[in-house]
N, C-alpha and C positions, 0 to 999 in steps of 0.2 A: 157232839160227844165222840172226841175220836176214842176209836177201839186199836187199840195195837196187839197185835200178836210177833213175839219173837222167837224163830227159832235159829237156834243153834248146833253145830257139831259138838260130839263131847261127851263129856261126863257132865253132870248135875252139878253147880255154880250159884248155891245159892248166896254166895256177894259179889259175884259176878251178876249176876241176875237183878240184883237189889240193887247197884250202882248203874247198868245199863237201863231199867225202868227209871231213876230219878233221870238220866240224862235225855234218853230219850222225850219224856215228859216235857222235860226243861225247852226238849232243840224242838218239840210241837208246838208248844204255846209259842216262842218266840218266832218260827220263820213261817209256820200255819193258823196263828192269830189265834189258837184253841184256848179252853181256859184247864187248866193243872187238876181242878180242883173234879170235872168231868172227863179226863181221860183215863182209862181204865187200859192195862199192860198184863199179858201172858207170856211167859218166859218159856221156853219147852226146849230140851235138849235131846241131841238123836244123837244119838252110838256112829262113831267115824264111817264105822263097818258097816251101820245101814242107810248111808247118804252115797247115793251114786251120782256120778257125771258122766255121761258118755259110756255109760255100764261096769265107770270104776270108782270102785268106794273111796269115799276121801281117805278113808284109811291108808290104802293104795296108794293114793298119791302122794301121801304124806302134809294133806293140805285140810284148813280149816274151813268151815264157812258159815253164812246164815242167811234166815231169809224176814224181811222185814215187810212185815203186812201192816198198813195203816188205812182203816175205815175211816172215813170221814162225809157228811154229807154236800153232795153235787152242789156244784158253783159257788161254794162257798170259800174260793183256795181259788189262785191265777194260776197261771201255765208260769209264769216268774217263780211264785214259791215252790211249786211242785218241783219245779227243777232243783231250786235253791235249797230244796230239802231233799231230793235224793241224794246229790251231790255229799252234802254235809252229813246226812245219816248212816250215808256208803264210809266216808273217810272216817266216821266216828267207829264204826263197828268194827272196818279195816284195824284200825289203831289201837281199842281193844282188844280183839281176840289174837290179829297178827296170823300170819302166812296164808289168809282168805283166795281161796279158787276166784279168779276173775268172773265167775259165774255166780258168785252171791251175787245177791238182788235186793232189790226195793219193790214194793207194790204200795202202791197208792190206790184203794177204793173208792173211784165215787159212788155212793149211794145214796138212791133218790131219799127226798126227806119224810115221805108215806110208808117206806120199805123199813126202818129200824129207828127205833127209841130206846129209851132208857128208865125206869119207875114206872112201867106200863101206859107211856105216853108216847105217839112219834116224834120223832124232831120237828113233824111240818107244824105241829101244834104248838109248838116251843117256840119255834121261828114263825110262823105268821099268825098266830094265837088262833 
């Protein structure tokens, strides 16, 4: 069950929000083998003015950014797609939002499969019955 959380620079975007959840969705299942129909997306947007770098708000620098968190449980994803999906999930956000601080991010979570489920079950139950 990947979990994503997105955040972004900005004002509020909700079809912005709505078109980067489908895609996002789309680029999980296909380069982290997840399934569409279990991964669950939060979209959160922060004011230019209260995103720092360096102690200078993006505002300041007249720069966008975001930060891409993806929960997913441990060993279940190679160091091949992890790559293959920061890369592609960097160029996809880059390409949306446009003029991105070199210091947007990707986060990839491994989390053991005892530590988070989902319908009050863990993954380890899911995955080894």
């Amino acid at each position: 069950m990947p979990g994503i959380t997105l955040t972004l620079s900005g004002a509020p975007d909700a079809a912005l929000a709505s078109r980067l959840s489908h895609e996002l969705t789309e680029l999980t299942a296909r380069v982290l083998d997840k399934q569409p129909s279990q991964t669950m997306v939060i979209v959160r947007f922060v004011d230019s003015g209260l995103w720092f770098i360096d102690s200078e708000s993006l505002e300041s620098l007249g720069r966008n950014s975001f930060r891409l968190e993806v929960t997913i449980t441990d060993e279940t994803t190679t160091v091949e797609q992890k790559r293959r999906y920061q890369r592609e999930s960097y160029d996809l956000l880059s390409g949306r939002i446009g003029n991105v601080h070199p210091h947007s991010n990707v986060h990839i979570i491994d989390v053991r499969a005892t530590a988070y489920g989902y319908g009050g079950v863990p993954q380890a139950a899911k995955l080894w019955g």
